[in-house]
N, C-alpha and C positions, 0 to 999 in steps of 0.2 A: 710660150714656154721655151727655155734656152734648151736647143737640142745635145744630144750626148756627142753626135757629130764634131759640134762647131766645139763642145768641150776639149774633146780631142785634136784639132784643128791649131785650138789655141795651146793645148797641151806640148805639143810636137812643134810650136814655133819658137826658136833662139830667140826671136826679138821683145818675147813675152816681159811683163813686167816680172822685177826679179824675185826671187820663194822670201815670203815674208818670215819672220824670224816667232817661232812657236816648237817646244818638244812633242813631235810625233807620240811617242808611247802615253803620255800623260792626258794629251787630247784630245775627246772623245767627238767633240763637234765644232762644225764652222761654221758661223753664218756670216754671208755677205749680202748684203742690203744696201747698198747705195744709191737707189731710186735711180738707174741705170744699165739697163740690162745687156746691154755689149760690154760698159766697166763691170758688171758682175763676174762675164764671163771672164773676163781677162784675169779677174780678182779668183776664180777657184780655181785656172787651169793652175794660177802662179800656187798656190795651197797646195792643190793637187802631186805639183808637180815637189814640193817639199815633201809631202809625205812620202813618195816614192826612193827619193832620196835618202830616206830611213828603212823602207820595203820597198826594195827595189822590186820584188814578184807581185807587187800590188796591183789588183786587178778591180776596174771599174765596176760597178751593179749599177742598175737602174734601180731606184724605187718606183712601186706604184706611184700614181697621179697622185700628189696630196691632198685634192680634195675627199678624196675617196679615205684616205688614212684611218679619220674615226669612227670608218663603220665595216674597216675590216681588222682578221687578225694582224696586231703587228709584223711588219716583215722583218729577215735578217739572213742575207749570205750564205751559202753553205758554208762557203770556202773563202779563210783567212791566209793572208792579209788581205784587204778590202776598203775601196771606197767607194760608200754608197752612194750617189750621185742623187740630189733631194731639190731639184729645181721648182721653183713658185713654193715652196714649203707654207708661206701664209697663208695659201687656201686650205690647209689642213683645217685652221683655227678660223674662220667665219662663221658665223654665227649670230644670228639678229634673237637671239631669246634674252628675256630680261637676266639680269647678273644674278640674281638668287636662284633662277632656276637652269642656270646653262649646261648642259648635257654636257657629263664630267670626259668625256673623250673628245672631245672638240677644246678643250684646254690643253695649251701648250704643256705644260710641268708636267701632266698626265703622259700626254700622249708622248712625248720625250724618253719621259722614264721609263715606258711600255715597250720601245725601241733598246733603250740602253739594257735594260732587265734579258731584252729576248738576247742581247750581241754577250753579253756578258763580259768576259776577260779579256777576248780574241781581240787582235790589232783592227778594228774595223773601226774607217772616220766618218760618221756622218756630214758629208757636205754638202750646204743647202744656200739656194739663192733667194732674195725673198722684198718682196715691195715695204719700204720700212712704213709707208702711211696706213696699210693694213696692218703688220705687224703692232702700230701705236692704238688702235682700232680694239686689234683681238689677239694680241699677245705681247702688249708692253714687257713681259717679263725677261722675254728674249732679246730686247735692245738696253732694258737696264743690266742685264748677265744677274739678273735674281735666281734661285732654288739651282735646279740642275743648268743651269747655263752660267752658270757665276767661274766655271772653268772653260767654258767655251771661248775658242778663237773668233772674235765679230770684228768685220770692217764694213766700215759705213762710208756714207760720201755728203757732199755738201747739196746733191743735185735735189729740188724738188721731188717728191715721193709721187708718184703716180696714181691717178685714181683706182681704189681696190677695182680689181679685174672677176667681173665674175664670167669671165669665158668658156664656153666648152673645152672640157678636156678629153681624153678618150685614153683607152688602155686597150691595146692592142694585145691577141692570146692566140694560140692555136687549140688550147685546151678549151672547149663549151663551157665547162663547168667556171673554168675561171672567168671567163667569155663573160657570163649569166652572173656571175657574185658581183663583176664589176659593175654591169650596167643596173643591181641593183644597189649596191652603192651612191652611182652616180645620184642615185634618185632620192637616198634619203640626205645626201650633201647641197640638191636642189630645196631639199623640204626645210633645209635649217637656214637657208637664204630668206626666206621669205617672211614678212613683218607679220604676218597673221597667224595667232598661235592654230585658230580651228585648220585654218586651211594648211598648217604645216603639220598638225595630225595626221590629215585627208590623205595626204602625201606618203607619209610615213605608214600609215595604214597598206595606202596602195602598193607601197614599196614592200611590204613583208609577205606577198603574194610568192607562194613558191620557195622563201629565201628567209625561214625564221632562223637564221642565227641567231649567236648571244648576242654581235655587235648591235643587231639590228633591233631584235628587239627591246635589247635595252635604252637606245635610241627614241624608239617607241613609247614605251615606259618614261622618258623624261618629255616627251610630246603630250601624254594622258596628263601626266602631273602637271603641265603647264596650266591647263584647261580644266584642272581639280577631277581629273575622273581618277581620283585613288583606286579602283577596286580594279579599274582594265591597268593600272602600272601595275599592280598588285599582281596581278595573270602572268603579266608579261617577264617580270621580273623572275619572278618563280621557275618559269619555262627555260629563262636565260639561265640560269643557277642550276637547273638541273641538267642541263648541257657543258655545264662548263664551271662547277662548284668552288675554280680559284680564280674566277673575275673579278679583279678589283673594281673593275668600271662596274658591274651587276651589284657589289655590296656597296658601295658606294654610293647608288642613285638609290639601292633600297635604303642608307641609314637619311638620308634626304626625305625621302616620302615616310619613314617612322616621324621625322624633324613634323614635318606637313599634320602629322595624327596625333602628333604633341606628345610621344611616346615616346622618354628619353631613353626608357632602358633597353629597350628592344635595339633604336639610334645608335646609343654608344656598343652597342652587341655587332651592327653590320660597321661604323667606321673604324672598330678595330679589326672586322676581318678584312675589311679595305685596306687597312694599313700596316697587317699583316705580311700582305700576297704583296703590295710593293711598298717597301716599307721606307722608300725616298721620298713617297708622295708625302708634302709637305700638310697639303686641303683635309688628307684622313686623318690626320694627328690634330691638327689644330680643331677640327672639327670631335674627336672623341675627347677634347681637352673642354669644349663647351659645352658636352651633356654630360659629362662628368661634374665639371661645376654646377650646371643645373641640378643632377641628383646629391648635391649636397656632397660630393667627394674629392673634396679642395686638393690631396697630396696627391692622387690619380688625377687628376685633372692637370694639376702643375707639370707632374711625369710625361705626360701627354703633350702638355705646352712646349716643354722644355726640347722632347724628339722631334717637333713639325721648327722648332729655332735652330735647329740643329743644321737642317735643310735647306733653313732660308734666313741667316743670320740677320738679313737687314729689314724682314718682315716688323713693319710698326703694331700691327693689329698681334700679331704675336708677343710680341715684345709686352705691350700693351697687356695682353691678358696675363700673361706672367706677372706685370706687377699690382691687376687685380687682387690675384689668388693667393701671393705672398702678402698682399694688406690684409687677405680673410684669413690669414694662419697665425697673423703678429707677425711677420716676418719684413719689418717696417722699411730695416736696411737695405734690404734685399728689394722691397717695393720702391724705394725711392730711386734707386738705382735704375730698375726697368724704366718710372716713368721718366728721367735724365737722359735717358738713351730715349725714347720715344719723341720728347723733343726738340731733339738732334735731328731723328730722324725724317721729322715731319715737323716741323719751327712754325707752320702757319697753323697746326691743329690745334684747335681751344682744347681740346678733352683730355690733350695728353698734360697739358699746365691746372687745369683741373684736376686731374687724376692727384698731379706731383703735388698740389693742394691741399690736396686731402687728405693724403700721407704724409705730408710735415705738420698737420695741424694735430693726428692724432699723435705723434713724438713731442710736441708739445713744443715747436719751435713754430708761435705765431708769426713773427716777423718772416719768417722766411715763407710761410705758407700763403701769407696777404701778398707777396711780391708775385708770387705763381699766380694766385686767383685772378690777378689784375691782367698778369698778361696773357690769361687767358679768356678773359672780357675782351679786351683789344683786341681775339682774334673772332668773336663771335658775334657775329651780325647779327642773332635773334636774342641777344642776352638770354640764354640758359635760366628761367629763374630759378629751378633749384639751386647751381651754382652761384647766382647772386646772393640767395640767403646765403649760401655758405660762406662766400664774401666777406659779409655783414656782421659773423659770424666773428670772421678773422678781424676784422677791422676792431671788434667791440676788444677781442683777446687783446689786442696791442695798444686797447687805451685811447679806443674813440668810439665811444658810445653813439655822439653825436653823427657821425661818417656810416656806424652803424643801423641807426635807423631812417637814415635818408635813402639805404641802399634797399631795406627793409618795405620799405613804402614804395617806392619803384617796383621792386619786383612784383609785387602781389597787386599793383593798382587795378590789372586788367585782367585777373585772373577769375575762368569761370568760379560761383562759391565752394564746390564740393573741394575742386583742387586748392584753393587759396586754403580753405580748412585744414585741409591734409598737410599740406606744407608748412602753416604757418604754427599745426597742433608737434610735426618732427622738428621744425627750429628750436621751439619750446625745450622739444625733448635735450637738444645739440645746448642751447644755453644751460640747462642745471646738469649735464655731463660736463662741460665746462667749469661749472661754479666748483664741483669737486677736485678740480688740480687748483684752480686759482678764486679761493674763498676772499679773497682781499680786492676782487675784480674793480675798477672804480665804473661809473655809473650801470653795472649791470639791471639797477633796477628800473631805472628809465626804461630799459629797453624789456625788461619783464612785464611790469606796466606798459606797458603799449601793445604787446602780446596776448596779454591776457585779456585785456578788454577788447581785443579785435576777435581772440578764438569767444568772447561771450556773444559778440554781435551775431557772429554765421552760427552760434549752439540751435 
């Protein structure tokens, strides 16, 4: 870990590289990642020494150890103007649990805006040094400058990223109390290390001896849920929330485990109070925009969609749902548009030239809908069959019935029977919704007959 010493060392030296060129008041944070940790330091003393430039009374903070970050309360300065000093910052965000279930404080965009939320207005700059081959690992968001880092000042470097570091760290106190929080900390940052979800329980368990805070037991609570023990998240959770009733991180992991109990309304009830209490988190909004959609409430859902894009403009999986939910309202313009931008955003995705498919098909512009469906076959190594019927679909619309049942017969060749029925009883349905814009269709009934006698075969 680069010590505050040698920051200082480098701070105070004339021959330092010169202050990179960024508006102090506007921003909030720095990161420097060069897979280099002597260019790191040179790289924040020269930051550092820019900001002071602007507050000249600006005085250095240490932060806690970052490992320790997502299982204590956020820190923040008393006394502005301030730079926090945030060295190894990637060990905040390690993390070996699966992506559906990862303990929402050990996420960068969380734990970020948990920091900026507590600094608020005050002149204070996050500056942090940070291994960019961990950061690509467990916080790509912070090297693409995605959600809350999209205004951050990042410099990187050419050097080889070094292997993630899971080193000891230690936090040094004269107060016990702080003394005893950190070295439980340390121990639930060692339990999220570990590949094994039982034995990162065991861990977490052992770590909540003496030291139930919120952080921890909510921590806890996403180690129960790994391991499907709903009812001890459930305890734990509850415990956290009675201690601490505007945790975002606590409603957060409970609208996750409502997600788990397949109980949308109760779900979209905690990820809006998530998104409430921090309402930059990007995760709460997109997330109460998809149990909204599931309970059938498309213009809440979209509202929803709309404030987590807000956050994170180049989000695809946003963007994405946005031009679901404006295809489920008629709102076709507006759909076709999200998936245009979708794939921009993401050019190798099949789903998002799928998506854009299916929203030109129901506008009634086949030609343009078969050019999407095709390239997004090109980009799908499992040909999708549902989207090949739809294909087959488009191909029949624009006057190739013949190109349409070739694509027809591919898809469903390998198809268990319950599924080939299913799909091949909705083509059906997608052909005579078709027959009614275009009654003049030419071989549609080729392709009727051939359908029909295939749904008589599976009857």
């Amino acid at each position: 870990m680069q010590s505050l010493d040698a920051l200082l060392n480098r701070l105070r030296d004339e021959q330092a590289d010169p202050a990179p060129s960024f508006d102090p008041p506007t921003t909030r944070i720095a990161i420097v990642a060069t897979g280099n940790p002597d260019k790191d330091l040179t790289a924040a003393a020269a930051i550092a020494r820019r900001w002071r430039d602007a507050y000249p009374s600006a005085q250095i903070v240490v932060a806690p150890p970052a490992r320790i970050w997502p299982f204590v309360e956020a820190f923040a300065p008393a006394d502005a103007p301030a730079i926090v000093w945030m060295p190894g910052a990637h060990e905040a965000f390690v993390n070996h649990q699966t992506a559906g279930t990862r303990l929402v404080t050990t996420q960068a965009p969380f734990q970020v805006l948990a920091w900026l939320q507590t600094i608020g207005d005050r002149p204070i700059l996050l500056l942090a040094t940070a291994d960019p081959g961990s950061l690509r690992l467990h916080a790509p968001e912070m090297l693409a400058r995605r959600g809350p880092f999209a205004g951050a000042y990042l410099q990187t470097g050419e050097a080889d990223a070094s292997p993630e570091s899971l080193e000891e760290s230690s936090f040094a106190s004269s107060e016990p109390d702080v003394r005893s929080a950190a070295a439980s900390a340390e121990k639930f940052a060692r339990a999220f290390r570990v590949a094994d979800p039982a034995e990162r329980l065991a861990l977490c368990v052992g770590a909540l001896d003496g030291h139930r805070t919120p952080e921890a037991l909510v921590a806890t609570a996403s180690a129960c849920m790994e391991v499907n023990d709903l009812d001890a998240a459930v305890r734990d959770l509850d415990e956290a929330l009675a201690a601490r009733p505007d945790s975002a991180a606590a409603h957060f992991e409970r609208g996750k485990l409502w997600l788990r109990r397949d109980d949308m309304e109760q779900a979209s009830v905690s990820f809006r109070a998530a998104a409430e209490r921090l309402p930059a988190f990007v995760s709460a909004w997109a997330n109460l925009g998809a149990t909204l959609g599931e309970l059938d409430r498309p213009e809440q859902a979209l509202a929803a969609f709309e404030r987590a894009l807000a956050g994170d403009p180049a989000n695809p999986q946003t963007v994405n749902n946005i031009g679901v939910v404006n295809r489920e309202l008629g709102n076709l313009a507006a759909s076709e548009a999200a998936f245009r931008q979708v794939t921009t955003l993401t050019p190798d995705l099949a789903f998002g030239f799928y998506n854009l498919g299916h929203t030109l098909f129901l506008q009634g512009r086949y030609q343009a809908a078969l050019a999407a469906y095709v390239e997004g076959q090109k980009r799908d190594a499992d040909r999708n069959p549902v989207q090949a019927t739809r294909l087959a679909m488009a191909r029949l619309a624009t006057g190739d019935p013949r190109g349409a049942l070739t694509d027809l017969r591919k898809a469903v060749a390998t198809l268990p029977r319950d599924y080939k029925r299913q799909l091949l009883a909705d083509t059906h349905s997608i052909l005579w919704a078709l027959l009614t814009h275009r009654p003049d269709l030419a071989g549609w009934s080729d392709v009727n007959d051939w359908l029909s006698a295939e749904l008589r075969k599976l009857a």
